[in-house]
MDTraj code that builds the backbone (N, CA, C; nanometers):
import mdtraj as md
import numpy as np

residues = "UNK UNK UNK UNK UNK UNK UNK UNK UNK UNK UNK UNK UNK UNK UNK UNK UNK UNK UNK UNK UNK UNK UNK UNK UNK UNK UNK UNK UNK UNK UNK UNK UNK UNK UNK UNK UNK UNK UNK UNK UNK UNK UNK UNK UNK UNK UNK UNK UNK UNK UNK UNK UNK UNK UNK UNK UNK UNK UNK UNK UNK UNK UNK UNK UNK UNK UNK UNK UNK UNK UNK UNK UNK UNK UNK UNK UNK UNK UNK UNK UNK UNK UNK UNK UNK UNK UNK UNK UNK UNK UNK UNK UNK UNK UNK UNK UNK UNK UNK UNK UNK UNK UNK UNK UNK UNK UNK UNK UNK UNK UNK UNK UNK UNK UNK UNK UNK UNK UNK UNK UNK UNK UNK UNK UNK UNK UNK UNK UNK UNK UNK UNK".split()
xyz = np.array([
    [0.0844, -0.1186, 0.0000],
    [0.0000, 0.0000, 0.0000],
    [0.0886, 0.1245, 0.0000],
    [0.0108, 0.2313, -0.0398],
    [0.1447, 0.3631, -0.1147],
    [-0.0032, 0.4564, -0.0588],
    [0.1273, 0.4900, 0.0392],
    [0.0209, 0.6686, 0.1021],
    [0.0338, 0.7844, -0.0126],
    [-0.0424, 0.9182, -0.0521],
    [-0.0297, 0.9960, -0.1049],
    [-0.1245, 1.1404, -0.0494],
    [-0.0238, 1.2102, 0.0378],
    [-0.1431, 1.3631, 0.1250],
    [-0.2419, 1.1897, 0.2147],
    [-0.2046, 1.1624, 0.2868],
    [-0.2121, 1.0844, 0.3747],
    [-0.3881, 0.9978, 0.3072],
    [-0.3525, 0.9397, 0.1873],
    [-0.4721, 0.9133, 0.1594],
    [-0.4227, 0.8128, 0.0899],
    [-0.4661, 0.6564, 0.0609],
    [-0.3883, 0.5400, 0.0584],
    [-0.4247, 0.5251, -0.0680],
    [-0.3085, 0.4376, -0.1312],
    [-0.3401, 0.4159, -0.3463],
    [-0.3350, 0.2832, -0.3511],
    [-0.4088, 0.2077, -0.3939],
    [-0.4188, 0.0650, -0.3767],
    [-0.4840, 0.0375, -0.5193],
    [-0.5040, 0.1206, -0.6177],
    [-0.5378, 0.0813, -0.7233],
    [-0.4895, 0.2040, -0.8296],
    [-0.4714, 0.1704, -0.9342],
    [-0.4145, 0.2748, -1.0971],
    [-0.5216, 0.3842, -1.0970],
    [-0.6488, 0.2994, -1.0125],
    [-0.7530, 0.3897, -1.0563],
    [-0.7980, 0.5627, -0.9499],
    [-0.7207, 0.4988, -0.8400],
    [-0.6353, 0.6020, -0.7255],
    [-0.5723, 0.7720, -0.7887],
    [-0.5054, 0.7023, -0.9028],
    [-0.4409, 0.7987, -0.9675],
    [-0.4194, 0.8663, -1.0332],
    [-0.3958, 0.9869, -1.0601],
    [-0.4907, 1.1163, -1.1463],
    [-0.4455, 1.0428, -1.3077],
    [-0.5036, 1.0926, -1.4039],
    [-0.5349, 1.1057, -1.5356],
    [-0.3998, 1.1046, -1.6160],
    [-0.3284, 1.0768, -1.6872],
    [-0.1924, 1.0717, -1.7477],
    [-0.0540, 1.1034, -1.7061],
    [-0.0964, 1.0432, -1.5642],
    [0.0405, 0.9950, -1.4620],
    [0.1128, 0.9308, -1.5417],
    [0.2052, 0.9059, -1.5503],
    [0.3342, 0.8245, -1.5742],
    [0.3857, 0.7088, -1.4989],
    [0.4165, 0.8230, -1.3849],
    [0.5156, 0.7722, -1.2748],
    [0.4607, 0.8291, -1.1598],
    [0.5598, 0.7973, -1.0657],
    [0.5926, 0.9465, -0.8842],
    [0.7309, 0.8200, -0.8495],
    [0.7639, 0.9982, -0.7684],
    [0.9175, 0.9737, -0.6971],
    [0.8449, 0.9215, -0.5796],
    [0.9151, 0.8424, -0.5066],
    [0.8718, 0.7944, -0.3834],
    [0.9679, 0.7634, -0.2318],
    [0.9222, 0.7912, -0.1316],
    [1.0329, 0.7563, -0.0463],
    [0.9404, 0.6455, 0.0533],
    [1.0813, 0.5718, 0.0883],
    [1.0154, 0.4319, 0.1788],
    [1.1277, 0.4632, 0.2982],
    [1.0262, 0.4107, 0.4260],
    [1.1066, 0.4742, 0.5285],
    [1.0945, 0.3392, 0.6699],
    [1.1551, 0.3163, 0.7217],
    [1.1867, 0.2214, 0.7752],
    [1.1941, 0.3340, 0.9561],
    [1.0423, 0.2796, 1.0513],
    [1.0622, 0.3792, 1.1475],
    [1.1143, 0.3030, 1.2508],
    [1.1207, 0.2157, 1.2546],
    [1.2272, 0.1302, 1.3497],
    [1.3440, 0.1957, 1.3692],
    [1.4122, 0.2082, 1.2400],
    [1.5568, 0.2538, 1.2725],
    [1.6039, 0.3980, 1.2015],
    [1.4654, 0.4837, 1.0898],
    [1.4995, 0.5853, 1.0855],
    [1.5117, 0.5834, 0.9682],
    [1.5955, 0.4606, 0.9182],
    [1.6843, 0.4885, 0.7698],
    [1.5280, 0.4990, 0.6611],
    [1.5524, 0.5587, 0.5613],
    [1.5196, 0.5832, 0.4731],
    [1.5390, 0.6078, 0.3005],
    [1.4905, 0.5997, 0.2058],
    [1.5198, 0.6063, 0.0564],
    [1.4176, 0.6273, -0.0269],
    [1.5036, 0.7377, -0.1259],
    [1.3967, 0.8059, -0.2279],
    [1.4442, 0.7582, -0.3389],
    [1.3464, 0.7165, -0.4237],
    [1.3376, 0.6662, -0.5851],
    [1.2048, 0.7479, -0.7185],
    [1.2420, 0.6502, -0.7476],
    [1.1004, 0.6462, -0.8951],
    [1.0770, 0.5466, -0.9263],
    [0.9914, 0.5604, -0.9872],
    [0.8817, 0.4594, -1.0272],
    [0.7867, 0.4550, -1.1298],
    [0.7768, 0.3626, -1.2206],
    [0.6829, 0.4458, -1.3975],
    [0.6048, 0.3045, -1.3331],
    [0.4341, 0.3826, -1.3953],
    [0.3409, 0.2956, -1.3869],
    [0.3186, 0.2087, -1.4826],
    [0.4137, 0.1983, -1.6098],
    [0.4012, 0.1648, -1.6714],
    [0.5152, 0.0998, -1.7745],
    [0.5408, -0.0375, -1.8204],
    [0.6450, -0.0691, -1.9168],
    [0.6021, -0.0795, -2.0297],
    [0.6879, -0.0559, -2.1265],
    [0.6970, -0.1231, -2.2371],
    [0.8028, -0.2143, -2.3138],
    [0.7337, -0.3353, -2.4043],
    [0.8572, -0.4127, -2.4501],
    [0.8041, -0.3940, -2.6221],
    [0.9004, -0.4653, -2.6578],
    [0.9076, -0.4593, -2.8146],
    [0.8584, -0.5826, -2.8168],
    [0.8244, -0.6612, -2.9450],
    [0.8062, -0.7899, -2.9672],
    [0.8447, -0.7983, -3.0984],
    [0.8821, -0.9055, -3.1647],
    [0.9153, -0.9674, -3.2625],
    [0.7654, -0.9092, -3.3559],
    [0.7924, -0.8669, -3.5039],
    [0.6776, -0.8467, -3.5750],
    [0.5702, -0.9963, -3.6148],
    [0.4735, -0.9844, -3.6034],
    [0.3849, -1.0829, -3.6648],
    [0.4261, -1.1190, -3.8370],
    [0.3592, -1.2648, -3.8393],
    [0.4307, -1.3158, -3.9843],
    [0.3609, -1.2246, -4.0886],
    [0.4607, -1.2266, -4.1747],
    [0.3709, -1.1105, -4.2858],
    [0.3918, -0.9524, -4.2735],
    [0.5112, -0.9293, -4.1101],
    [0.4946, -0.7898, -4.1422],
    [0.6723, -0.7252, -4.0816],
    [0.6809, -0.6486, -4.0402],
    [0.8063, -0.5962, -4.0897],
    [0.8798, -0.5399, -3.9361],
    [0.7594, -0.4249, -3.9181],
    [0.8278, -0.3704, -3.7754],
    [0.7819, -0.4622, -3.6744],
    [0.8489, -0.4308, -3.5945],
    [0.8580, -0.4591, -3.3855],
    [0.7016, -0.4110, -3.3075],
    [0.6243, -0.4949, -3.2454],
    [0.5586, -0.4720, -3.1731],
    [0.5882, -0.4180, -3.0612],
    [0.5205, -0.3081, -2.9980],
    [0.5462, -0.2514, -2.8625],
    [0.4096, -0.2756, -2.8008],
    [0.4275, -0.3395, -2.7024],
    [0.3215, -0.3440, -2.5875],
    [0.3195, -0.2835, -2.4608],
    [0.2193, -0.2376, -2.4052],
    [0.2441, -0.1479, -2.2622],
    [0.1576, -0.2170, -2.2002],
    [0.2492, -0.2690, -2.0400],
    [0.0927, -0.2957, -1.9399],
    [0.1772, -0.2483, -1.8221],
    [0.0945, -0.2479, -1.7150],
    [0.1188, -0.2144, -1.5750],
    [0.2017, -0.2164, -1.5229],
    [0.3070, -0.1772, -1.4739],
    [0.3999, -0.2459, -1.4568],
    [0.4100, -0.3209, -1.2741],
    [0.4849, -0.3453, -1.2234],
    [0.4821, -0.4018, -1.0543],
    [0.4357, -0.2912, -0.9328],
    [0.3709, -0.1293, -1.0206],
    [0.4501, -0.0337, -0.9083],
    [0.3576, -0.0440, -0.7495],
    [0.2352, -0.1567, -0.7752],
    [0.1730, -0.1407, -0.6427],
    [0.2486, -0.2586, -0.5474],
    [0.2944, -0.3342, -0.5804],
    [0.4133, -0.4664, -0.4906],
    [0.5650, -0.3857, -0.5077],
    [0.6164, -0.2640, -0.5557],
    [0.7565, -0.2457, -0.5324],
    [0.7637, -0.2259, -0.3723],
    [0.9091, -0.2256, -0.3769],
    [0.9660, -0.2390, -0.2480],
    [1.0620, -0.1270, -0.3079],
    [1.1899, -0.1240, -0.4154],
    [1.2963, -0.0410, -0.4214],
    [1.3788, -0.0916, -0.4822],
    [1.4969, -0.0282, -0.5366],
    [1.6035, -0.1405, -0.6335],
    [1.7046, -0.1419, -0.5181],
    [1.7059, -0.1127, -0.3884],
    [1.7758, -0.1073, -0.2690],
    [1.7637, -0.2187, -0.2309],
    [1.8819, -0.3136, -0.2242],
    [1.8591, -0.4590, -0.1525],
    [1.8245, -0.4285, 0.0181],
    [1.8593, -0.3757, 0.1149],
    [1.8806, -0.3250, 0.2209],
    [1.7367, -0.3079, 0.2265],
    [1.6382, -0.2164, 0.1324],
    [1.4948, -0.1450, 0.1260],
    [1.4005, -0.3402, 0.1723],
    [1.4163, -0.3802, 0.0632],
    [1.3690, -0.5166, 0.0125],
    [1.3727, -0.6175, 0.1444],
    [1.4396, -0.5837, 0.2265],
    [1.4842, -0.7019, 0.3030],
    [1.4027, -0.6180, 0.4647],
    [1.3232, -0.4984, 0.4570],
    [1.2511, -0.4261, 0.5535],
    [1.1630, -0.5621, 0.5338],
    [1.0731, -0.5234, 0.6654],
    [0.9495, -0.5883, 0.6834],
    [0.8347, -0.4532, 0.7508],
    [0.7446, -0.4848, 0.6447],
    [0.6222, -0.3577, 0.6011],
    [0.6619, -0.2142, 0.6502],
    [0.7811, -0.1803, 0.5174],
    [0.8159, -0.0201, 0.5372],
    [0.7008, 0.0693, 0.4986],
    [0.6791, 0.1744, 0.5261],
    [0.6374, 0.2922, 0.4882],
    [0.6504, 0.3173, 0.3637],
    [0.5356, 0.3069, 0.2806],
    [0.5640, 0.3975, 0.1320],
    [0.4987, 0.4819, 0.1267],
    [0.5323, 0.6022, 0.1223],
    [0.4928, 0.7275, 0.0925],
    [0.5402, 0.7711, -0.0902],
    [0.3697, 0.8204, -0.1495],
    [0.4007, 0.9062, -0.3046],
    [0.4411, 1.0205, -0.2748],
    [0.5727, 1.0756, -0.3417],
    [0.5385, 1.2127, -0.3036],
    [0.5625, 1.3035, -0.4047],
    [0.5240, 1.2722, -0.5527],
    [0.5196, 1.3605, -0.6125],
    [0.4562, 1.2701, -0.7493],
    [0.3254, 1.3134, -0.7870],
    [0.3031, 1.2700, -0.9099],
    [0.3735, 1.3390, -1.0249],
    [0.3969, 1.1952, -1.1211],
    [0.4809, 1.3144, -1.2591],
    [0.4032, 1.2401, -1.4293],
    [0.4377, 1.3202, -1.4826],
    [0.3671, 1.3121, -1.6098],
    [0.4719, 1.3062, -1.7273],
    [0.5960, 1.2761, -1.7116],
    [0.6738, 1.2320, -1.8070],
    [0.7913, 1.1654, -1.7440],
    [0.8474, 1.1061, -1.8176],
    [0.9770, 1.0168, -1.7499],
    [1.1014, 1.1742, -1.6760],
    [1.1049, 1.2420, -1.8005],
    [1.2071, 1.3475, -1.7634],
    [1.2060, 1.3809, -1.6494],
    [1.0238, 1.4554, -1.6361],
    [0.9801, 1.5002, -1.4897],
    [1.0476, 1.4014, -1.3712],
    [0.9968, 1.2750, -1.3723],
    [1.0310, 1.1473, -1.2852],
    [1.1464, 1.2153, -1.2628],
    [1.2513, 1.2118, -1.3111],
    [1.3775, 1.1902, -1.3082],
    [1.4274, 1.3499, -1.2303],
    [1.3828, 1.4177, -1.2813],
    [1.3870, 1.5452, -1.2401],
    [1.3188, 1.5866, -1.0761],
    [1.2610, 1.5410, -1.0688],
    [1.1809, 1.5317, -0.9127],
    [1.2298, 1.4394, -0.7950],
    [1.2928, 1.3587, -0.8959],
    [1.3879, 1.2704, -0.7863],
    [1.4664, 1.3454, -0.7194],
    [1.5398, 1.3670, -0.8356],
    [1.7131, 1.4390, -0.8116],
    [1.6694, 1.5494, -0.6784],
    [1.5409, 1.6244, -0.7182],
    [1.5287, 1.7492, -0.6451],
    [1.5396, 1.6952, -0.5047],
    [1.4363, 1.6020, -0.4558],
    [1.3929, 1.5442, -0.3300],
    [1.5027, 1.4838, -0.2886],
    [1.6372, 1.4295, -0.3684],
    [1.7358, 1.3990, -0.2923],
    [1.8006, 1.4891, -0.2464],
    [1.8140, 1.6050, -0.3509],
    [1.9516, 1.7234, -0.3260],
    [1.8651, 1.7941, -0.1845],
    [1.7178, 1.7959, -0.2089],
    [1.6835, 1.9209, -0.1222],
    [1.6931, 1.8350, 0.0482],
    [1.6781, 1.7334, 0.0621],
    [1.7261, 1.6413, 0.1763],
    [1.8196, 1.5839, 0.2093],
    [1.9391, 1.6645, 0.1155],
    [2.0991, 1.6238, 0.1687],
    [2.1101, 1.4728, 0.2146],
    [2.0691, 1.4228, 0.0877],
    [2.0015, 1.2537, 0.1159],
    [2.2233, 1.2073, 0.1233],
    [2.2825, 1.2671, 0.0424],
    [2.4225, 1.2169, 0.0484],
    [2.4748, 1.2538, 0.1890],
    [2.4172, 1.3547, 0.2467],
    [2.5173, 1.3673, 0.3747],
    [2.4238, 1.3132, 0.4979],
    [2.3339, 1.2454, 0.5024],
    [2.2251, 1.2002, 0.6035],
    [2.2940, 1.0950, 0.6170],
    [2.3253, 1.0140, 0.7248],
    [2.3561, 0.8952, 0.7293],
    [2.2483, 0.7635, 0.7569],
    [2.1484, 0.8200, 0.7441],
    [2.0444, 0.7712, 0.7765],
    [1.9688, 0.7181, 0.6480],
    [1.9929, 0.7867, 0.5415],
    [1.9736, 0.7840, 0.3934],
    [2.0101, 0.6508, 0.3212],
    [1.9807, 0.5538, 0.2594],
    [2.0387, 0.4550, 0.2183],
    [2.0480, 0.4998, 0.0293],
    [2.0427, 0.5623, -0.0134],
    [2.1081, 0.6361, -0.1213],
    [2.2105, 0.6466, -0.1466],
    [2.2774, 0.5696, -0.2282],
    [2.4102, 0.5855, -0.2161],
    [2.4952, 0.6893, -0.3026],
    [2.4036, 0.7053, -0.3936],
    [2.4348, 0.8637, -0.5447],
    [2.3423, 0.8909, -0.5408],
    [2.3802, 1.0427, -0.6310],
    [2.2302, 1.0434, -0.7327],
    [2.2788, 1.0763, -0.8848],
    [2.1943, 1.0471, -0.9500],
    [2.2349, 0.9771, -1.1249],
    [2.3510, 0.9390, -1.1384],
    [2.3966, 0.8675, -1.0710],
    [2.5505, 0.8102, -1.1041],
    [2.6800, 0.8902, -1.1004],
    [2.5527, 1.0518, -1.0483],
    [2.7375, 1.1461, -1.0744],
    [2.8100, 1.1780, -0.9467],
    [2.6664, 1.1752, -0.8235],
    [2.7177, 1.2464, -0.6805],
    [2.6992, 1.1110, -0.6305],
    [2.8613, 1.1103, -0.5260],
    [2.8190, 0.9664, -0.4465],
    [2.8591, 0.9911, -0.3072],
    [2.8097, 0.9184, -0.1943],
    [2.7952, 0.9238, -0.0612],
    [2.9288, 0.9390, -0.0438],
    [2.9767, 1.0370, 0.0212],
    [3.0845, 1.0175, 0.1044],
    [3.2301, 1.1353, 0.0284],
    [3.1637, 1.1580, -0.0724],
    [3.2509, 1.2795, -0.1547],
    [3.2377, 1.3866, -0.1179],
    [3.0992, 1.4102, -0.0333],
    [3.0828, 1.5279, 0.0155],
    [3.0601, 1.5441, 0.1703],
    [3.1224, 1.6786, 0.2786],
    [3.0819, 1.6151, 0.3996],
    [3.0791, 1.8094, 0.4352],
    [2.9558, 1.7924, 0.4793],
    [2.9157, 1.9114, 0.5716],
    [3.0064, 2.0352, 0.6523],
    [3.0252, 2.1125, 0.6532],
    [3.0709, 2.2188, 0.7476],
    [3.2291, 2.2185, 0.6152],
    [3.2379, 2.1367, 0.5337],
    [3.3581, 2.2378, 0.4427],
    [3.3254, 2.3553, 0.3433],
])
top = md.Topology()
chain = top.add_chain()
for i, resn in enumerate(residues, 1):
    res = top.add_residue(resn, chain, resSeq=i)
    for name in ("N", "CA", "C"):
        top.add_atom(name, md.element.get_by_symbol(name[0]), res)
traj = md.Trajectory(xyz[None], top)
């Protein structure tokens, strides 16, 4: 179950009109630690063309986002964390862009409490440390 303005999403149908995605943080109150991600409501794959024709099929269905847990092994291995939505988005870019924000603006790299270990592959834990 995925809280959103303290009001619970348990179905696609929960969720406003040409959502995409939302950034999300899962929080573990036992011990504090916590982690922010994304999440698309949706995949797509290609498929092999049907006989007789030429291009690649693309199919879209649902993707896992009401059973995620996190691509955080550490997240995965909680027992019934906290998921909080906290930002609906309407394009992948956005996604991606709303992440970054919610990490930088929560000094998710200098929290030790944070299980984040970068963000986009460029800033990583421990390169940066407070009061320099």
């Amino acid at each position: 179950m995925w809280l959103f303005k303290n009001t619970e999403v348990n179905n696609i149908s929960d969720i406003p009109e040409g959502v995409v995605g939302f950034v999300y943080l899962i929080s573990n109150e036992k011990t504090g630690e916590w982690y922010v991600g994304k999440k698309s409501l949706y995949s797509t794959r290609s498929l092999p063309p049907l006989k007789g024709y030429k291009r690649k099929r693309k199919v879209t269905k649902q993707s896992n986002w009401l059973t995620y847990q996190s691509s955080s092994q550490t997240v995965k291995e909680w027992f019934s964390p906290k998921k909080y939505i906290l930002k609906y988005c309407y394009s992948q870019k956005e996604m991606t862009y709303q992440e970054i924000k919610a990490l930088m603006c929560s000094d998710a790299l200098e929290d030790s409490k944070c299980l984040n270990e970068n963000i986009s592959g460029k800033f990583f834990k421990g390169e940066f440390s407070s009061g320099k």
